[in-house]
N, CA and C of each residue as an Amber inpcrd file, in Angstrom:
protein
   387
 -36.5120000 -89.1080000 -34.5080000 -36.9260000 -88.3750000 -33.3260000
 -35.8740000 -87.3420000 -32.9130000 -34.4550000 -87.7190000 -33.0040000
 -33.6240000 -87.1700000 -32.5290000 -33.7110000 -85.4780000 -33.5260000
 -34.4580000 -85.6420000 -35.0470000 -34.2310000 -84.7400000 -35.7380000
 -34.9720000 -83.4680000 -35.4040000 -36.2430000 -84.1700000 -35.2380000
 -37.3340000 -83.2150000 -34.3740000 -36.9370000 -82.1710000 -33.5020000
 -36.8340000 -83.3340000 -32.0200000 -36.3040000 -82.3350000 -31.4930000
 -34.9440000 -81.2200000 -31.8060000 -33.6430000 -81.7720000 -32.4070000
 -32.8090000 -80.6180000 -32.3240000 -33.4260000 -79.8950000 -33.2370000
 -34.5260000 -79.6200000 -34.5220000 -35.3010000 -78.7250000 -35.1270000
 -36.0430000 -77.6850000 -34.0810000 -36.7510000 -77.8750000 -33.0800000
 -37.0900000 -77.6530000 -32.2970000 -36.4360000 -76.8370000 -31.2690000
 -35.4070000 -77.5640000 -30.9130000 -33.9960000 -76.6970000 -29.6710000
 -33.7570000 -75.2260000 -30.9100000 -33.5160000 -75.3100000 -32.1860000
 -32.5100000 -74.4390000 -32.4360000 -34.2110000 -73.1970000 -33.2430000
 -35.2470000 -73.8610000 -33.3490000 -36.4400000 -72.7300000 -33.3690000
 -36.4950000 -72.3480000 -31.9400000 -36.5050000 -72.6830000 -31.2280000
 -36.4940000 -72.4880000 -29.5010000 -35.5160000 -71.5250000 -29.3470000
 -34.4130000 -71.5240000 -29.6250000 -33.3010000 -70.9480000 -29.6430000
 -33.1710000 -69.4860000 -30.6220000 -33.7080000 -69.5380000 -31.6850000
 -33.7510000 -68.4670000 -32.3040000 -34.6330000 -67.6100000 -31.9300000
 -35.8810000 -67.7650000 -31.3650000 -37.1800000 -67.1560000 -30.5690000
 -36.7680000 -66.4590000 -29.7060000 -35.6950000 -66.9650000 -28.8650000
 -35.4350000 -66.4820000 -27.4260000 -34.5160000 -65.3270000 -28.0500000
 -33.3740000 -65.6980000 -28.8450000 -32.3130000 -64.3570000 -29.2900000
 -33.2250000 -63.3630000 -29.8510000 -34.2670000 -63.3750000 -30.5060000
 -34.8910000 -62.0570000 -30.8950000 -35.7150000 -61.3090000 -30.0400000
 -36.3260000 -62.2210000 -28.7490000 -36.5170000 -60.8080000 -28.0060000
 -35.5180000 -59.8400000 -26.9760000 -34.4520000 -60.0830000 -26.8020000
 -33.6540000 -59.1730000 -26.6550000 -33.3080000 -58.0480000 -27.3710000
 -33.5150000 -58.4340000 -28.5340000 -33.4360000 -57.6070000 -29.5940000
 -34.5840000 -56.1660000 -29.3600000 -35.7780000 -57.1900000 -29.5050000
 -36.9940000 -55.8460000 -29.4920000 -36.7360000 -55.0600000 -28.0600000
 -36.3330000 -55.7930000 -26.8210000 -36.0730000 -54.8410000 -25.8850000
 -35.1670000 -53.6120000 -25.9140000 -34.1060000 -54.0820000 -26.4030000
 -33.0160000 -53.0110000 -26.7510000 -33.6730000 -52.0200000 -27.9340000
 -34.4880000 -52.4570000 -28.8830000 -34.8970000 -51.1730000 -29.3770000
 -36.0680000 -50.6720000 -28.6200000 -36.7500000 -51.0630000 -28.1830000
 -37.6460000 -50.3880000 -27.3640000 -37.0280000 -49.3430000 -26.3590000
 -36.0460000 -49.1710000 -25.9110000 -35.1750000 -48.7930000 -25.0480000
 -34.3500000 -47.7300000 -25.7490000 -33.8190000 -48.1970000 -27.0140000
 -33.0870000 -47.2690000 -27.7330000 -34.6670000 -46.0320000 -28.3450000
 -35.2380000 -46.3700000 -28.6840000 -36.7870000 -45.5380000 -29.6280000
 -37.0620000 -44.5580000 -28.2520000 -37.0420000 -45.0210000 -27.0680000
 -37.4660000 -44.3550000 -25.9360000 -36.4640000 -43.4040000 -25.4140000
 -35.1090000 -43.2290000 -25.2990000 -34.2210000 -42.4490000 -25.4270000
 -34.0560000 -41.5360000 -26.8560000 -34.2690000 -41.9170000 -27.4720000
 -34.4370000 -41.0450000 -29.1030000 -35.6070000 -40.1020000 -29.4350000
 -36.3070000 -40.3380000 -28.3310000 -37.8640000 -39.5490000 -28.1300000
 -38.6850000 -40.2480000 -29.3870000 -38.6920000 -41.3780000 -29.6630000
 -39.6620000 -41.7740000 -31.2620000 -41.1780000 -41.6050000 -30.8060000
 -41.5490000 -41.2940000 -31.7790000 -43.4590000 -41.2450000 -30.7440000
 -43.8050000 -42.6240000 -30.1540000 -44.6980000 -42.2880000 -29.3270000
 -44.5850000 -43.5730000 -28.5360000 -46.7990000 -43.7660000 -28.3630000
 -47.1410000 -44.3340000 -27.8610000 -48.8640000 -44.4770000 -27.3850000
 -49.0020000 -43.3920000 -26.9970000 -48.8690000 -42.6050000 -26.1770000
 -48.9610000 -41.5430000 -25.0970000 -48.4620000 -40.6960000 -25.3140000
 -48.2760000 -39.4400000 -24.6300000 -47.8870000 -38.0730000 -24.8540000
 -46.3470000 -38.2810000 -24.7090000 -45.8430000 -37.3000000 -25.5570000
 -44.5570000 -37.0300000 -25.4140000 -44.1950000 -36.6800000 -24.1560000
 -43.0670000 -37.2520000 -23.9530000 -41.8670000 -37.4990000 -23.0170000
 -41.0420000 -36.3300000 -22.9220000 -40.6380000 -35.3980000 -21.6550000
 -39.5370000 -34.3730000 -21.8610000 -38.7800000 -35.0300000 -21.4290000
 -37.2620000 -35.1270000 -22.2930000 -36.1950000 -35.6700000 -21.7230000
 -35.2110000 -34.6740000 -20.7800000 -35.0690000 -34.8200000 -19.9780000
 -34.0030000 -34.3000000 -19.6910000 -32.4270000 -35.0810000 -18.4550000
 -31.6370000 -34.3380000 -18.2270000 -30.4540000 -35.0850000 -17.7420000
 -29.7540000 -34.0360000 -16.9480000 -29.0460000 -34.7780000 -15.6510000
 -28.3560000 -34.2330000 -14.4930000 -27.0660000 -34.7030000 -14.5840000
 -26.2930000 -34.0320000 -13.9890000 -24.9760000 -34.0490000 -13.3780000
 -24.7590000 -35.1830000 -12.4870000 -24.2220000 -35.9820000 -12.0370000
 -24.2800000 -36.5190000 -10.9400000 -25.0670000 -37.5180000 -10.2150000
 -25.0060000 -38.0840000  -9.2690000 -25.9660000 -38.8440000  -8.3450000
 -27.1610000 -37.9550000  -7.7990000 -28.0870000 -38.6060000  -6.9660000
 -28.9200000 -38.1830000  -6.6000000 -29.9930000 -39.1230000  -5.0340000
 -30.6440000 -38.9740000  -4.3900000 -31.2400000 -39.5760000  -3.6840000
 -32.9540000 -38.7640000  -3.7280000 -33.6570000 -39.8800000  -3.9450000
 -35.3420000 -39.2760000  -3.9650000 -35.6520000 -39.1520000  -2.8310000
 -36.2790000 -37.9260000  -2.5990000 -36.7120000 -37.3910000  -1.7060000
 -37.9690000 -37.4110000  -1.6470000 -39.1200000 -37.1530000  -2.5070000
 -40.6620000 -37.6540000  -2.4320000 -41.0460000 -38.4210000  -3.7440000
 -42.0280000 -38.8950000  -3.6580000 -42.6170000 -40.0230000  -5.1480000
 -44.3190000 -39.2240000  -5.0690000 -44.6580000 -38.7670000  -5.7650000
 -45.9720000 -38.2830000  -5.7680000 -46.8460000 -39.1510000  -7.4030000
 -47.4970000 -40.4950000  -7.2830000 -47.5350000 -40.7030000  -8.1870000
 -46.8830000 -42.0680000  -8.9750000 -46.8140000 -42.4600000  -9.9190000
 -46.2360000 -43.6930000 -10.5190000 -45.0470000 -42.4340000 -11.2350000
 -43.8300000 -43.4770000 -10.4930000 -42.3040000 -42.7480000 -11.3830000
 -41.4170000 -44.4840000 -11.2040000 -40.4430000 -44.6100000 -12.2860000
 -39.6710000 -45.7270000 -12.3210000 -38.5680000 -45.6850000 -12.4570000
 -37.5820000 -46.5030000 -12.0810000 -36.0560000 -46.4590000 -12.3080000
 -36.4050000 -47.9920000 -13.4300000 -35.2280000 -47.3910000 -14.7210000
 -35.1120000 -48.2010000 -15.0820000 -33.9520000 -49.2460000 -14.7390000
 -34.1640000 -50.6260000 -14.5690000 -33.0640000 -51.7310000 -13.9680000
 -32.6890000 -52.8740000 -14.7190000 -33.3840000 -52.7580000 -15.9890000
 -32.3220000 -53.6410000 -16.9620000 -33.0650000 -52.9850000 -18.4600000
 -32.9930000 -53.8340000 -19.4030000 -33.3540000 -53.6820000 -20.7870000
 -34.7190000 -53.1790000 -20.7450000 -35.5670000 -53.7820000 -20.1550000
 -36.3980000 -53.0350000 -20.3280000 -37.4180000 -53.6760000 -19.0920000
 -36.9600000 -53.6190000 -17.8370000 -37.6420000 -53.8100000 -16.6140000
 -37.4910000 -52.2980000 -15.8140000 -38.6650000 -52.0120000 -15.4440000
 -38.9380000 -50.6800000 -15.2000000 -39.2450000 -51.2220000 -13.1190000
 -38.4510000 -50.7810000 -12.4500000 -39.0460000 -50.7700000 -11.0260000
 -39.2690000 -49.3730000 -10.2750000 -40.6390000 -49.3460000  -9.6350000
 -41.2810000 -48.3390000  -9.0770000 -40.0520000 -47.5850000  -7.8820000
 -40.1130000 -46.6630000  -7.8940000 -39.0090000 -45.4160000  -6.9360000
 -40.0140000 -45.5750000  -5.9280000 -38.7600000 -45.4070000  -4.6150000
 -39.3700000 -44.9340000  -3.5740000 -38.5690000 -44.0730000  -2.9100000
 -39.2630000 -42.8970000  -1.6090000 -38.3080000 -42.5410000  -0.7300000
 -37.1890000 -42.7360000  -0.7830000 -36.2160000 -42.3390000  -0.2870000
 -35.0060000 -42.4750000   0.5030000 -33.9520000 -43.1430000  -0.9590000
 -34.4140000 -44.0190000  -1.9030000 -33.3480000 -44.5220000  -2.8040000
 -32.4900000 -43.7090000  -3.7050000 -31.1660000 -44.0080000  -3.2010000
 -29.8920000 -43.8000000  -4.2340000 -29.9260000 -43.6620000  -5.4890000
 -29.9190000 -42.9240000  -6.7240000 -29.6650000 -43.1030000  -7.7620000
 -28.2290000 -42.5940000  -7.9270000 -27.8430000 -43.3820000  -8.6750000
 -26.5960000 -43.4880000  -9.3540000 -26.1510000 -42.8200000 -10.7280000
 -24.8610000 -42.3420000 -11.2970000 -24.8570000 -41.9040000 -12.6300000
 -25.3740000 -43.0320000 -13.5390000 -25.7510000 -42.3660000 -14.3140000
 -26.2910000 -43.5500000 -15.4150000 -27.8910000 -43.9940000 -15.4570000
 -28.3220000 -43.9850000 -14.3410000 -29.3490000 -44.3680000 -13.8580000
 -30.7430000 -43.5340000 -14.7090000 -31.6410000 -44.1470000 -14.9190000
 -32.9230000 -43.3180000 -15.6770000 -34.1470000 -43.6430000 -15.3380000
 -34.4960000 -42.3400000 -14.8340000 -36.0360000 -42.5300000 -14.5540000
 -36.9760000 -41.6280000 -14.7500000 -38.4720000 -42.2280000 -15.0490000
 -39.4670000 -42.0820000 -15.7750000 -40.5360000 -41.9010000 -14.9640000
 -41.1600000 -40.5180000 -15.0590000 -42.3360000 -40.3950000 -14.2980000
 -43.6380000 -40.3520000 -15.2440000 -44.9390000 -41.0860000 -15.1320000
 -45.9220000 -41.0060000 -15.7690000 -46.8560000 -39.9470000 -15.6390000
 -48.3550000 -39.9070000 -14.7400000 -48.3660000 -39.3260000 -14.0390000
 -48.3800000 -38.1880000 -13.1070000 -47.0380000 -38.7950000 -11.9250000
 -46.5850000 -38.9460000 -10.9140000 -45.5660000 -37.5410000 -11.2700000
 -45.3470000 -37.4610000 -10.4510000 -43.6240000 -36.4980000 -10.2480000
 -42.7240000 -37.2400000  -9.2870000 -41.9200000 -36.5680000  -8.7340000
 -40.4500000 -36.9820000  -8.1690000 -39.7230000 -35.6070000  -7.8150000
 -39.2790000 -36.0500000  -6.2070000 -38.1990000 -34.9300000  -5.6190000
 -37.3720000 -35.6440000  -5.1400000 -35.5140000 -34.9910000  -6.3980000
 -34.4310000 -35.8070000  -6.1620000 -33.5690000 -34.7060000  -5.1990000
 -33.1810000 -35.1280000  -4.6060000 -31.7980000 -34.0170000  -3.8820000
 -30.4470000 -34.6490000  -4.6510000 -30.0630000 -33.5640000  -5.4760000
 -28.4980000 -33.9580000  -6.5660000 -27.2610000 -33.8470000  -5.5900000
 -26.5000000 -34.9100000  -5.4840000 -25.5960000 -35.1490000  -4.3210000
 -24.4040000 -34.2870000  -4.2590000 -24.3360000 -33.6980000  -5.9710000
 -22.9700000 -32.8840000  -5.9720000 -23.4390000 -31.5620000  -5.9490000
 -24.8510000 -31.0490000  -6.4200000 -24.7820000 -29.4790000  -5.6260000
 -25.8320000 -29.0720000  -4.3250000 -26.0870000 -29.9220000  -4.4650000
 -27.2060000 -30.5570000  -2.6950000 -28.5250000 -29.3860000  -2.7910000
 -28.3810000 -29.4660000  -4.6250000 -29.8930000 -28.6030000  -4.7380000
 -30.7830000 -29.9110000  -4.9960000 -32.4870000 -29.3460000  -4.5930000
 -33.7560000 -29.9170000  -4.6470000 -34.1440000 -29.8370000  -6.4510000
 -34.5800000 -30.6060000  -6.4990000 -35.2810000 -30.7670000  -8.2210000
 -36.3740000 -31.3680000  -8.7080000 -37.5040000 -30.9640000  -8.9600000
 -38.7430000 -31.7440000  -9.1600000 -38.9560000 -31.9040000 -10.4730000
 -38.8730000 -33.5230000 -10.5450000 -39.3810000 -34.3200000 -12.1260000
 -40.5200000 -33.9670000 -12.0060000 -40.8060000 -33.5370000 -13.2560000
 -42.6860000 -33.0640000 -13.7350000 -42.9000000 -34.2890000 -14.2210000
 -44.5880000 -34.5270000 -14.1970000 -45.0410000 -35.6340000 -14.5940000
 -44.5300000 -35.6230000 -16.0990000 -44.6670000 -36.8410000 -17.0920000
 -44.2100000 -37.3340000 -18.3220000 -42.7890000 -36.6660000 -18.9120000
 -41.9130000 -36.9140000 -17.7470000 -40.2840000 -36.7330000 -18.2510000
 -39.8030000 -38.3820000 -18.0130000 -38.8800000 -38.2150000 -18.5670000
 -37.4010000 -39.0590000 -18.6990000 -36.9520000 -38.4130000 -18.3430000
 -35.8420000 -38.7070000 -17.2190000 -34.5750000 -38.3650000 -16.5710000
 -33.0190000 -38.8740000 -16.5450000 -32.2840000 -38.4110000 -17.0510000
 -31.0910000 -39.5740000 -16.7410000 -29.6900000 -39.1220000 -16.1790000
 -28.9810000 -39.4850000 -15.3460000 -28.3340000 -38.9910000 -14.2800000
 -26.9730000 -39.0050000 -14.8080000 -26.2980000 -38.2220000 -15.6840000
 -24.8960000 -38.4550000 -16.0170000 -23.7980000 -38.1030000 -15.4100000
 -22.7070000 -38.6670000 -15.7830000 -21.5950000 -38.2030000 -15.0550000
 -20.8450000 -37.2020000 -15.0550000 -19.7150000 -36.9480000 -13.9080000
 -19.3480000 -35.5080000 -14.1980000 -18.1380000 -35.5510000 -14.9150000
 -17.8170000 -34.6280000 -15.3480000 -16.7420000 -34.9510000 -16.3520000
 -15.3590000 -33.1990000 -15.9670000 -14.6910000 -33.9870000 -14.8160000
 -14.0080000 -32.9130000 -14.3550000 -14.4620000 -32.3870000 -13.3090000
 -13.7110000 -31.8600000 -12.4900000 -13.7870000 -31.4290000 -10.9400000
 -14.4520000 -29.9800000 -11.0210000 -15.8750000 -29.2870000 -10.6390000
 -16.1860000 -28.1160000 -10.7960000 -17.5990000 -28.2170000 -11.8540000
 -17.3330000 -29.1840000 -12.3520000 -18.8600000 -29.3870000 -13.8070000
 -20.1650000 -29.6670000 -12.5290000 -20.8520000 -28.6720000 -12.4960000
 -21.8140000 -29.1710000 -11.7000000 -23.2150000 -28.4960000 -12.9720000
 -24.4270000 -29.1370000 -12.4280000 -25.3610000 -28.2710000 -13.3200000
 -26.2540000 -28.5520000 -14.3980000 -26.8840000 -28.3420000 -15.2560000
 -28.3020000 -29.0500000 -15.9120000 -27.1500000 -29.2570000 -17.0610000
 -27.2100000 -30.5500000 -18.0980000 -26.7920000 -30.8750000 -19.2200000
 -28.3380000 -31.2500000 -19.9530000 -29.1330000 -29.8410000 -20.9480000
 -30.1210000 -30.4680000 -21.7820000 -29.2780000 -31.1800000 -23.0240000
 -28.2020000 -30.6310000 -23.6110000 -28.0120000 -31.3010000 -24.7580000
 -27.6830000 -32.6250000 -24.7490000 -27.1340000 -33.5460000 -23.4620000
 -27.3260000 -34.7410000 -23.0060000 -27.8980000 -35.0850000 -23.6580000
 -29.2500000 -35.0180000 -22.8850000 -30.1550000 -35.8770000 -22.9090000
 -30.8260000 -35.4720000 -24.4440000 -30.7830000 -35.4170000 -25.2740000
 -31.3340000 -34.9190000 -26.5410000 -30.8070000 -35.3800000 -27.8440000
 -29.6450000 -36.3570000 -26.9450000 -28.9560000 -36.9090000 -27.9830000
 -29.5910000 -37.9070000 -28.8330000
């Protein structure tokens, strides 16, 4: 009996380590632009932080591997941070040049950092990486 089960714990165990796996590529294929069900994705990428200013629509911040939570009003985004409008659009106000910016429906967005005092401004080759 005892064999069973630890047969069991360590198939149990190997099940669970591989879907982390598919999340992280799902995640990596989606940053790489790979075709996906649906229409292509424009990627693009900012300077800096940001705070949303309107949600018109389904748009998401992504918040882990591959848990997507719906944007609203008023929320903080952070460098690093990526979000995805379907859809929907999105109006961010960018904290370091306190210009307005509207995500068009079916972009990826992702908020990078600045690199030096004065770098303000659109980075496409970022996001294209």
């Amino acid at each position: 009996m005892k064999r069973v089960t630890s047969v069991i714990g360590i198939f149990t165990l190997a099940a669970l380590s591989v879907a982390p796996l598919r999340a992280e590529w799902k995640l990596i294929r989606l940053m790489r632009g790979d075709p996906e069900s649906g229409p292509p994705k424009q990627r693009v990428a900012f300077v800096g932080s940001a705070v949303v200013k309107a949600v018109d629509g389904k748009a998401e911040r992504l918040c882990g591997i591959d848990c997507w939570t719906p944007l609203s009003t008023g929320y903080s985004l952070k460098t690093g941070d990526i979000i995805q409008t379907g859809k929907g659009s999105v109006v961010l106000k960018l904290d370091e040049s306190q210009s307005f910016v509207k995500v068009t429906p079916n972009t990826i967005l992702r908020l990078i950092p600045v690199k030096g005092e004065g770098t303000q401004g659109i980075s496409i080759a970022a996001a294209n990486r």
